[in-house]
Backbone as CSV, one residue per row, in Angstrom:
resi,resn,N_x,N_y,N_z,CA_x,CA_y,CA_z,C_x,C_y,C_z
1,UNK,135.329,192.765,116.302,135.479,191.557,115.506,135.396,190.338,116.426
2,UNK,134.442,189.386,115.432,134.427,188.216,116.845,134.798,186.646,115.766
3,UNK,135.483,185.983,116.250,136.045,184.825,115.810,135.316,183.540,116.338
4,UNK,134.880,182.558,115.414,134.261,181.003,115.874,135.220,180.404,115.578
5,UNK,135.459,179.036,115.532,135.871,178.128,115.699,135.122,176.587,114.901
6,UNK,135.299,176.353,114.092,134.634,175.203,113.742,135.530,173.575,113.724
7,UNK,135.360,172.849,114.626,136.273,172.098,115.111,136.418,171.061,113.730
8,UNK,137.471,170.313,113.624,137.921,169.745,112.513,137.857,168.060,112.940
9,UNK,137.598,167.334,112.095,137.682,165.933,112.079,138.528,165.170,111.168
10,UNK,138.997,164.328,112.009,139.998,163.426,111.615,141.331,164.030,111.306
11,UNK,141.734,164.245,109.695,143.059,164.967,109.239,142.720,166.220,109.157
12,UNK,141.255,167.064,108.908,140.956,167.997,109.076,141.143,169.001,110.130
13,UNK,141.713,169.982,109.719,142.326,171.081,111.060,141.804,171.839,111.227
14,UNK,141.509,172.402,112.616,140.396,173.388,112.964,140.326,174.402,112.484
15,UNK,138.958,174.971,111.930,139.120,176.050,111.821,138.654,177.477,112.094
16,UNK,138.620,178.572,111.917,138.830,179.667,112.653,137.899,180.642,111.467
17,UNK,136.958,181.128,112.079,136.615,182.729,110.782,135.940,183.542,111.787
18,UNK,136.517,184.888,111.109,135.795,186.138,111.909,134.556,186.479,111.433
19,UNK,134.036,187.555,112.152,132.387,187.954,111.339,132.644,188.755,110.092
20,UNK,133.858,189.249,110.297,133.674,190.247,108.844,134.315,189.456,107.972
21,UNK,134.629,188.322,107.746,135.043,187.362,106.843,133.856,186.934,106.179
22,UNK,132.574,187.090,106.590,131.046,186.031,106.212,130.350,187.185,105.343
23,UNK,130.563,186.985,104.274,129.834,187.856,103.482,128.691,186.829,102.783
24,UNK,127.510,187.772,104.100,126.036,187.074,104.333,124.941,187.808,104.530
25,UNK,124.087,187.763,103.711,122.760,189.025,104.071,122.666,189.086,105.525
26,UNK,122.645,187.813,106.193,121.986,188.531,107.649,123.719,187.962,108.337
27,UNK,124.649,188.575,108.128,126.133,188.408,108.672,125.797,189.257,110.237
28,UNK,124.822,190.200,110.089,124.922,191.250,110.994,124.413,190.529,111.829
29,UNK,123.440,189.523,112.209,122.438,188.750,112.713,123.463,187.701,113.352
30,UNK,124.448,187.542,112.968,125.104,186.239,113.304,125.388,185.985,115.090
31,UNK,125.617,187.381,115.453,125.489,187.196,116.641,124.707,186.442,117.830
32,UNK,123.047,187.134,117.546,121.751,186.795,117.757,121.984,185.425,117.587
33,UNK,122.004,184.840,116.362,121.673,183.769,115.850,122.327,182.690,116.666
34,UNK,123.663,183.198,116.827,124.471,182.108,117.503,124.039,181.840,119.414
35,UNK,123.194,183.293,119.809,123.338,183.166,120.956,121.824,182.801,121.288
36,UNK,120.919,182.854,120.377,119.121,182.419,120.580,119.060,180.722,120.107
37,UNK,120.358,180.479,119.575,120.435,178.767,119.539,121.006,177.974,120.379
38,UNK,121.472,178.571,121.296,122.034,177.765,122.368,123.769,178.115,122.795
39,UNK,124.393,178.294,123.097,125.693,178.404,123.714,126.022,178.121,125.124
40,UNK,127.043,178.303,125.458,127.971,177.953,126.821,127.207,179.035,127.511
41,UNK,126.752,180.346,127.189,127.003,181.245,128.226,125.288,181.668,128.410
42,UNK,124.144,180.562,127.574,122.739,181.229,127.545,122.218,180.125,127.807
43,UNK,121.596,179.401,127.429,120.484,178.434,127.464,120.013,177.827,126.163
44,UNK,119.946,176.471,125.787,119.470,175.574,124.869,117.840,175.313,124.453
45,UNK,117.950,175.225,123.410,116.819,174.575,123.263,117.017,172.992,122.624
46,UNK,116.025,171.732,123.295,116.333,170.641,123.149,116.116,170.277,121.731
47,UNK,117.381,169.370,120.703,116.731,169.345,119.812,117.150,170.151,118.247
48,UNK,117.059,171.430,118.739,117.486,172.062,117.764,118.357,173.034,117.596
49,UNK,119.209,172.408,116.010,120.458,172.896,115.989,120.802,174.247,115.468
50,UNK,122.186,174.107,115.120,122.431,175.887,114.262,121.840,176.234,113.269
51,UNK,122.064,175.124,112.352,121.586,174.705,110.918,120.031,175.362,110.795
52,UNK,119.343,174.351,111.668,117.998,174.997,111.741,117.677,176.354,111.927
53,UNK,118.095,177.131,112.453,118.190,178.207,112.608,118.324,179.186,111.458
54,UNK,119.621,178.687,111.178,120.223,179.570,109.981,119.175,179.093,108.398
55,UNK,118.667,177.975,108.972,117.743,177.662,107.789,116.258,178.031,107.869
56,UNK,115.874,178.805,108.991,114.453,179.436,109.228,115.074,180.680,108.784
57,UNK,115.850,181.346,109.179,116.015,182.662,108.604,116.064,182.905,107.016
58,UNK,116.664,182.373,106.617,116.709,181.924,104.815,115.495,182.056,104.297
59,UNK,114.854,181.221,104.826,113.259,181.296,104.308,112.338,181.908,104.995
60,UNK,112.981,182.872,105.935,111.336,183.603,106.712,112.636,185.186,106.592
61,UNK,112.746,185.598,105.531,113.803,187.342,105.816,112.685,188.399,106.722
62,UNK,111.275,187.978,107.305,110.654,188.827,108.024,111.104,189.267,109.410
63,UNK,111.710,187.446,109.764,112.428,187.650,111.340,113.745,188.303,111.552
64,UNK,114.334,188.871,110.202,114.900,189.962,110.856,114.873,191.213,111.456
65,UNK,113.833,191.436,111.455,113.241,192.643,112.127,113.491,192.106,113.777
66,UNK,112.690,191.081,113.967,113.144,190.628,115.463,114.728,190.172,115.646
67,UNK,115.623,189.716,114.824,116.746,190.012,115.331,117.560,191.370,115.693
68,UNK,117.091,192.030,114.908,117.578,193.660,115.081,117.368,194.136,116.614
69,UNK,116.186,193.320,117.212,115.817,193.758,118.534,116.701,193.656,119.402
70,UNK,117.515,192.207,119.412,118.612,191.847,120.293,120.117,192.662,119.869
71,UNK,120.276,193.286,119.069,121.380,194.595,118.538,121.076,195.650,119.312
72,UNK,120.267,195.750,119.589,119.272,197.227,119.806,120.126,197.534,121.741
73,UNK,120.811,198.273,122.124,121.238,198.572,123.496,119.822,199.232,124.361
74,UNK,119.015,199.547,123.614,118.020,200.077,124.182,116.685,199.587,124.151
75,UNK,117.170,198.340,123.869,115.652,197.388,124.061,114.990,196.827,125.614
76,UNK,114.250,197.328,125.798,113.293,196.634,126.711,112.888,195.258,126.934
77,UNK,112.910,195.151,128.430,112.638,193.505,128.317,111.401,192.778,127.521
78,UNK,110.590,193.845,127.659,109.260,193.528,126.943,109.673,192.873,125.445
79,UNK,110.452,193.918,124.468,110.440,193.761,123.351,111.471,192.469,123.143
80,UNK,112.207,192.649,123.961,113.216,191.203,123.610,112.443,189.866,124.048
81,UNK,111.630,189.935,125.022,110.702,188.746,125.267,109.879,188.280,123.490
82,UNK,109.215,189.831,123.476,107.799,189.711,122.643,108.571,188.998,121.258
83,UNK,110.056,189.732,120.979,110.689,189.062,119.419,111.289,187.984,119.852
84,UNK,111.914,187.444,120.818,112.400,186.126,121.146,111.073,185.029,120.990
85,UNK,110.017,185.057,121.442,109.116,184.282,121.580,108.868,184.197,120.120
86,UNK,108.436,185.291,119.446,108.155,185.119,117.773,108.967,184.132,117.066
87,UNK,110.166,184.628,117.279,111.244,183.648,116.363,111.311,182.342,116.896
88,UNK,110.594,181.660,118.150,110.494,180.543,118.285,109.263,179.998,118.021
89,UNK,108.787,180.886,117.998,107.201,180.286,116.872,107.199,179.704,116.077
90,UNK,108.499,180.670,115.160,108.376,180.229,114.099,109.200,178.693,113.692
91,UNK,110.731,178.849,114.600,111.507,177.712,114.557,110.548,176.568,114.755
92,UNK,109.294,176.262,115.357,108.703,175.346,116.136,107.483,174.795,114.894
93,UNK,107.411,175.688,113.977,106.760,175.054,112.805,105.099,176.310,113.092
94,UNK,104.949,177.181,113.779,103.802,178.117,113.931,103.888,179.516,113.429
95,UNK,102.471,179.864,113.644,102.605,181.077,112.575,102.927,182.785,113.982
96,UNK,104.242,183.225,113.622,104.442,184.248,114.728,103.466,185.249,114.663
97,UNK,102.665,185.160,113.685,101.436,186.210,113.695,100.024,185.969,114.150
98,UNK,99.592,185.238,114.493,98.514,184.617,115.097,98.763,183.436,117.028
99,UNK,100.204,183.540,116.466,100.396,182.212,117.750,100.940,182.848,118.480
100,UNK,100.820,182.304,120.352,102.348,182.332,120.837,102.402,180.827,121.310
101,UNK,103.672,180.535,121.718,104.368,179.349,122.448,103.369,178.055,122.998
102,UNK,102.413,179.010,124.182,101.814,177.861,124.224,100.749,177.297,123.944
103,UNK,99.887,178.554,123.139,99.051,177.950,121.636,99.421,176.856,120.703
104,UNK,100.926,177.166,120.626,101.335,176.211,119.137,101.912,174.912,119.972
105,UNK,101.973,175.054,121.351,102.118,173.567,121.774,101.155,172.946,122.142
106,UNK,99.732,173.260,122.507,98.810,172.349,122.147,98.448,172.031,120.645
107,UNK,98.350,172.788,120.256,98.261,172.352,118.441,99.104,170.938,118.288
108,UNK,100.315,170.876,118.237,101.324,170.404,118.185,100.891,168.887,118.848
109,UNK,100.707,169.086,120.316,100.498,168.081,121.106,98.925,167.326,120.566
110,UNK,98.326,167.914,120.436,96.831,167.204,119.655,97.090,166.840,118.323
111,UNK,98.114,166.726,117.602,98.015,166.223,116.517,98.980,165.068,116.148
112,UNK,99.124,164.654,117.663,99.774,163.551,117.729,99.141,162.614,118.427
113,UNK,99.058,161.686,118.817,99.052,160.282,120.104,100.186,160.051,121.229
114,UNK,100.620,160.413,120.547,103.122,159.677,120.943,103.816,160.966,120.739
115,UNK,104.275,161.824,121.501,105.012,162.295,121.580,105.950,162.194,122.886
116,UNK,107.661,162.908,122.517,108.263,163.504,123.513,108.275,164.532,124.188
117,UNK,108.317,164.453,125.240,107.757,165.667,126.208,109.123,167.030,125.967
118,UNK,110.143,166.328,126.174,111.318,167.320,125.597,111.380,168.047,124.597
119,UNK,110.461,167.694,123.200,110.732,168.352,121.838,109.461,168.739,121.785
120,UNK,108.729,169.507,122.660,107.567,170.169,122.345,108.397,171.719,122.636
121,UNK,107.515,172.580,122.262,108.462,173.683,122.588,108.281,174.245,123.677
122,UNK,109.161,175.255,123.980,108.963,175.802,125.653,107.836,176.780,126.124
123,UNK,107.430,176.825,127.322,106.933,177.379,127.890,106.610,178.850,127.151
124,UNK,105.926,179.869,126.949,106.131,181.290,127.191,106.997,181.758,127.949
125,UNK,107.065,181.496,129.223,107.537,182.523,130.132,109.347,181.814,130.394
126,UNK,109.846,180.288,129.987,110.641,179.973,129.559,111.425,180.520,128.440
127,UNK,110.708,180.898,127.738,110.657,181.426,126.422,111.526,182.498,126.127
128,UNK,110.844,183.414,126.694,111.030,184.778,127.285,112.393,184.788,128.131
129,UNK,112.901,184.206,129.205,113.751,184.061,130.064,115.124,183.872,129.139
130,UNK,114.931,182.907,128.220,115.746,182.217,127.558,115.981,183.183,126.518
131,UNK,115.140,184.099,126.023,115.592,185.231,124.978,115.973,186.448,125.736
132,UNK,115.800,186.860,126.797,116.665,187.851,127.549,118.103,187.307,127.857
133,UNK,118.765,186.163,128.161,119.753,185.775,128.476,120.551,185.765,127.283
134,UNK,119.951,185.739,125.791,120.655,185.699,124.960,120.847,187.247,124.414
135,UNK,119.565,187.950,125.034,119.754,189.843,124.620,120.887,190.038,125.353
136,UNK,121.579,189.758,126.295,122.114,190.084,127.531,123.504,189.820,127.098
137,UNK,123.323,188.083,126.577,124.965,187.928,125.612,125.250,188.532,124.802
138,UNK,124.388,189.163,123.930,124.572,189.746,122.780,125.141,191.224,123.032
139,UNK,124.622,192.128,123.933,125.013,193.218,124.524,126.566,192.993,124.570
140,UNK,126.978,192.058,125.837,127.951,191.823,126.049,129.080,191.634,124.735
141,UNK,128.933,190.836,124.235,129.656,191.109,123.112,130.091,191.439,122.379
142,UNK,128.950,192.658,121.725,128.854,193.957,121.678,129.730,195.229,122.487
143,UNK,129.885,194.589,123.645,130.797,195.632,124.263,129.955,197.281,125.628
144,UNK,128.332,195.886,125.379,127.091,197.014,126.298,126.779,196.203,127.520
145,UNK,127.171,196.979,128.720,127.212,196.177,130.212,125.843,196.575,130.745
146,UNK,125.408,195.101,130.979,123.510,195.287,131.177,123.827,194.196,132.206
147,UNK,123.024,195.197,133.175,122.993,193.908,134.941,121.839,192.582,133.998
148,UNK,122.804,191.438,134.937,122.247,190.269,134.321,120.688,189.788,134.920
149,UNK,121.027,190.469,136.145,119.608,189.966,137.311,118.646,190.629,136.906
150,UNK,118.866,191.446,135.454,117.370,192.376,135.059,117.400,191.002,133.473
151,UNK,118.525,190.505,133.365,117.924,189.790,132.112,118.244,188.369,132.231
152,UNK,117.274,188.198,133.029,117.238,186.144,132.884,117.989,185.360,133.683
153,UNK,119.118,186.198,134.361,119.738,185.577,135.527,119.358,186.140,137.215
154,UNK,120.091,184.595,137.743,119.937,185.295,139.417,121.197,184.457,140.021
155,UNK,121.665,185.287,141.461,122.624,184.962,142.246,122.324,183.580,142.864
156,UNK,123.790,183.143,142.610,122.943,181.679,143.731,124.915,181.817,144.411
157,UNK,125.003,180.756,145.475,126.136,180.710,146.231,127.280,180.575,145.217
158,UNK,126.999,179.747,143.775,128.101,179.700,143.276,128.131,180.099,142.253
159,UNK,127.692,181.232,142.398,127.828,182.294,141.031,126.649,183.103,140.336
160,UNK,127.010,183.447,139.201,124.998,183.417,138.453,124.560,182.260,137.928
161,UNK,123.376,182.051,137.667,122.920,180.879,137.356,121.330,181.428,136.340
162,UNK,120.881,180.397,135.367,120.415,180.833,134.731,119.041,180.887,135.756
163,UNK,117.775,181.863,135.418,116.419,182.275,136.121,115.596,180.709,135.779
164,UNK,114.818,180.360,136.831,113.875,179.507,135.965,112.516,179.907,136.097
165,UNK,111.594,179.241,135.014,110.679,179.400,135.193,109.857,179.504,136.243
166,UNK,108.707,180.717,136.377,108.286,181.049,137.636,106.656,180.115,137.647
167,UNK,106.655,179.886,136.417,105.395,178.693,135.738,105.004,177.641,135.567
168,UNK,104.455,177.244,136.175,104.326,175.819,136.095,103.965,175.377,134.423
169,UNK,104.815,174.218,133.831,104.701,173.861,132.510,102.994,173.798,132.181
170,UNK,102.635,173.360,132.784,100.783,173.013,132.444,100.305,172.816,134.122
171,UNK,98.581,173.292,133.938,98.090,173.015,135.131,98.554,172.004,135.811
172,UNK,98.349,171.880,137.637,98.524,170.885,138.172,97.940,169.564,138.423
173,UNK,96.745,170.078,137.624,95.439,168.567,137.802,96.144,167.837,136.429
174,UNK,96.584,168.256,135.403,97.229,167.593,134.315,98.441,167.400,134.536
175,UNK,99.660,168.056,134.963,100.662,167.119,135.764,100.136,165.866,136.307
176,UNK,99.436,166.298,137.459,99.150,164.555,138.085,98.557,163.602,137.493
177,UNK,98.678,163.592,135.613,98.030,162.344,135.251,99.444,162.042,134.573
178,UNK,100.761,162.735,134.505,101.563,162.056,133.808,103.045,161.467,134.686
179,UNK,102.803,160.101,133.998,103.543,159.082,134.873,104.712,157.812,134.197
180,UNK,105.291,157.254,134.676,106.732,156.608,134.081,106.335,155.445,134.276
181,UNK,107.104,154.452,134.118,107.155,152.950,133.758,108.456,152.360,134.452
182,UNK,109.310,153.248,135.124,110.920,153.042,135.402,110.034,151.521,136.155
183,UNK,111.293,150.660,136.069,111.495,149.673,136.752,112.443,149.634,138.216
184,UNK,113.297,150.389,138.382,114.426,150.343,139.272,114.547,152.003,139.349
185,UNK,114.176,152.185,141.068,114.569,153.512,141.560,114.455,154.873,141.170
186,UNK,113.751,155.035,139.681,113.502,156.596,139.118,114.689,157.020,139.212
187,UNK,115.401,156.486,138.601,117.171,157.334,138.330,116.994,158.159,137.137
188,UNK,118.217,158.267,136.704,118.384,158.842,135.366,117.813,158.286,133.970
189,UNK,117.271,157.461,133.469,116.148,156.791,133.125,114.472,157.212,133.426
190,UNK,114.225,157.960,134.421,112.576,157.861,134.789,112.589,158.923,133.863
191,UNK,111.120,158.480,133.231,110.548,159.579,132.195,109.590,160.581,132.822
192,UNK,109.258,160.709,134.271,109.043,161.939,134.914,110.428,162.582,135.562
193,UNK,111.656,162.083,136.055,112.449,162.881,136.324,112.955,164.074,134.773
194,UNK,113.068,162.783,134.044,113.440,163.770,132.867,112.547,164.937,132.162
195,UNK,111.444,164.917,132.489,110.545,165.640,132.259,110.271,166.701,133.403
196,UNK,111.368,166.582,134.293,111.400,167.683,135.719,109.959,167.504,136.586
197,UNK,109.873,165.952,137.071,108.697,166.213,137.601,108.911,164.839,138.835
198,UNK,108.137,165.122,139.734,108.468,163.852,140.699,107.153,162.827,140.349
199,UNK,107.569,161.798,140.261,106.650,160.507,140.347,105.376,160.384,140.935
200,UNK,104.115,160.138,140.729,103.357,160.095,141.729,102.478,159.015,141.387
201,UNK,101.446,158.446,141.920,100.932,157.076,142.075,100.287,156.588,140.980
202,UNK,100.501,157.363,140.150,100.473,156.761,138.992,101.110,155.824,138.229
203,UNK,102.424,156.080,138.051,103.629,155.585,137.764,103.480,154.152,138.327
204,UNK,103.919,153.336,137.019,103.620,151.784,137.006,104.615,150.979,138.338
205,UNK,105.664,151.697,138.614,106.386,151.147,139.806,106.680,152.069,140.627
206,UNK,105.589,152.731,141.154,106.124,153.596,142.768,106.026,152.916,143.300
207,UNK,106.901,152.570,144.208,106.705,152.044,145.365,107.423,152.441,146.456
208,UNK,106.930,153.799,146.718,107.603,154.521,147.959,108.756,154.909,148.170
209,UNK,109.610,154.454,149.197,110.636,154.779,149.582,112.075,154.247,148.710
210,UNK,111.644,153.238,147.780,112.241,152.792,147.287,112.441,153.451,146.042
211,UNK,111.654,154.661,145.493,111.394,155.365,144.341,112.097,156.637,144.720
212,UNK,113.663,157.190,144.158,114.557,158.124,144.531,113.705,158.927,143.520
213,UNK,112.963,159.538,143.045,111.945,160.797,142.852,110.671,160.580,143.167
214,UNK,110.487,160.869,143.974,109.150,160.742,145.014,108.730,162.154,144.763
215,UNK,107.570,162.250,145.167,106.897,163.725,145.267,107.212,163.951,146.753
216,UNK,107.634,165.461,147.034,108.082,165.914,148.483,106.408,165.318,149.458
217,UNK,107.102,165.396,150.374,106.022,165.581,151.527,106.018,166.541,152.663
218,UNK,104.882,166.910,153.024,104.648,168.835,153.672,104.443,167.975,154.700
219,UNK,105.015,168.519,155.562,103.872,167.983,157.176,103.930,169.528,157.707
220,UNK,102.288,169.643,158.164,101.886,170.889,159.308,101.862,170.642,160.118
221,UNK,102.804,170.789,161.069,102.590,170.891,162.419,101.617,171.511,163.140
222,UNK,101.353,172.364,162.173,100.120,173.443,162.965,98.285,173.078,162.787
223,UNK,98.281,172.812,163.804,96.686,172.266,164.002,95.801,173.607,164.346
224,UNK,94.723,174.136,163.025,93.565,174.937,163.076,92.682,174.176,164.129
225,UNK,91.792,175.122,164.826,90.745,174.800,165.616,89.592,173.137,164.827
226,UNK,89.769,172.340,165.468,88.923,171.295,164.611,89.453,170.070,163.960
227,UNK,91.251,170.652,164.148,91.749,169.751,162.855,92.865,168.550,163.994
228,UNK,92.277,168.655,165.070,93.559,167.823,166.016,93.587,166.204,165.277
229,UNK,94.805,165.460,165.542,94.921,164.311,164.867,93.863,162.946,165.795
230,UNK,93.099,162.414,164.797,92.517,161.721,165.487,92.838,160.467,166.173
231,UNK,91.815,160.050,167.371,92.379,159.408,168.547,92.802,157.539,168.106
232,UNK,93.922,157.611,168.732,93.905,156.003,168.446,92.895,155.070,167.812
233,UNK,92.039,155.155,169.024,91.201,153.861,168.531,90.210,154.547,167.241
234,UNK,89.918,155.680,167.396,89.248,155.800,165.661,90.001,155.572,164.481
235,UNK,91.368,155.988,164.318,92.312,155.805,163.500,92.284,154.383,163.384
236,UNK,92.056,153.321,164.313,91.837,151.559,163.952,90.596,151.528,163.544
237,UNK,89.968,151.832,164.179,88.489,151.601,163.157,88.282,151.774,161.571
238,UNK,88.831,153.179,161.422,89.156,153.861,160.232,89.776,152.684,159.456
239,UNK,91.084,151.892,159.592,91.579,151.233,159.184,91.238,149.983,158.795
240,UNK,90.120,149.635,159.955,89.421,148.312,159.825,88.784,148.556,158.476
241,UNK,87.758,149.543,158.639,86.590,149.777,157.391,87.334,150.132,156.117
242,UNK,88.651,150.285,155.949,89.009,150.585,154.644,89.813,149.194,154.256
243,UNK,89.901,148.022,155.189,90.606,146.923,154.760,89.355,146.287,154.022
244,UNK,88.076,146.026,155.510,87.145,145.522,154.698,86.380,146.006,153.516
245,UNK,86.397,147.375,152.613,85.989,148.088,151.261,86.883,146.937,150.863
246,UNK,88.339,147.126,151.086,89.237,146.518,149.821,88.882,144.838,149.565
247,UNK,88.050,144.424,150.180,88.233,143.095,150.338,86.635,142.865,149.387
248,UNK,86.345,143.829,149.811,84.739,143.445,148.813,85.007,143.777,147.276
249,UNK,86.145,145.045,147.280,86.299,145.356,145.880,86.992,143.835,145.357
């Protein structure tokens, strides 16, 4: 038996119901449901709430078949990926029978001009990560002990921590065309930090050192046959001829 909590407002006092109190076609599902929408102990999706959830299931009774998957003690990562990804197909407005994830986010993204980069939906392989962590809660709760480092987590110094994506969101030649407007320092405000990405010369105010999300910089120390750094005075020359281009442009 497992107990929620639904917090109370104002004179309203909190309150408390178990699962076998919810007499609900998919009551059995409630688990899943609660843990593929986001909680303390799995991973979020931006955006969207319980409600939604509980209101795709209502009108799609097919995706219970894929919740049954995350009940299942003997499900494979495969299958908890393949039904986690479905049921976010579908939450995302796509068809789980023809689409996956990042089919229905170009769709999505081309049928706009203006969008937010946050409320497109996730990755595949995000996807996937994020529905093993919730197979994994669900076990647990259940009372079935499944190593976490096989489902969506990994060790870090201070504890487990959730896996991240091993994928880059979209190619890298299309990363480097998207860029921010911050005025002051790329803080918490820059619309490439928030979008998990560092700034690059695109962005209407880089200006170097002064821009706290900068794109890293590699230096090789190691010089291949051919590649030694060139000599002073060519490096001024070099410099001359690229002042005078700028001066004709």
């Amino acid at each position: 038996m497992f107990f929620f909590q639904k917090c109370g407002r104002g004179k309203t006092p909190d309150s408390y119901y178990s699962t076998t109190s919810i007499n609900h076609k998919f009551s059995n599902e409630l688990l899943f449901v609660h843990a593929i929408s986001g909680c303390d102990i799995t991973s979020a999706l931006f955006g969207q709430s319980k409600n939604k959830f509980i209101s795709l299931f209502l009108k799609h009774e097919e995706l219970f078949n894929r919740a049954e998957t995350f009940l299942n003690p003997q499900a494979t990562t495969e299958q908890v990926a393949e039904a986690g990804e479905k049921v976010l197909v579908a939450l995302y407005g796509g068809d789980p029978a023809t689409q996956n994830l990042d089919d229905h986010s170009v769709v999505k993204a081309a049928a706009k001009t203006k969008f937010n980069l946050a409320r497109l939906p996730p990755t595949t392989d995000a996807a996937q990560l994020h529905a093993m962590r919730s197979y994994h809660q669900v076990q647990t709760w259940l009372g079935n002990e499944k190593d976490p480092l096989k489902w969506g987590w990994m060790h870090t110094p201070s504890g487990l921590f959730p896996k991240k994506s091993e994928k880059d969101p979209a190619p890298e030649s299309l990363l480097q065309f998207i860029s921010c407007t911050s005025k002051k320092g790329c803080t918490n405000a820059c619309g490439c930090r928030k979008a998990g990405l560092h700034c690059s010369l695109l962005c209407k105010h880089f200006i170097g050192q002064s821009c706290e999300n900068p794109m890293p910089v590699i230096l090789d120390n190691e010089f291949e046959e051919g590649d030694a750094p060139a000599p002073i005075d060519m490096v001024d020359e070099q410099q001359e001829c690229e002042d005078i281009e700028l001066q004709v442009v």
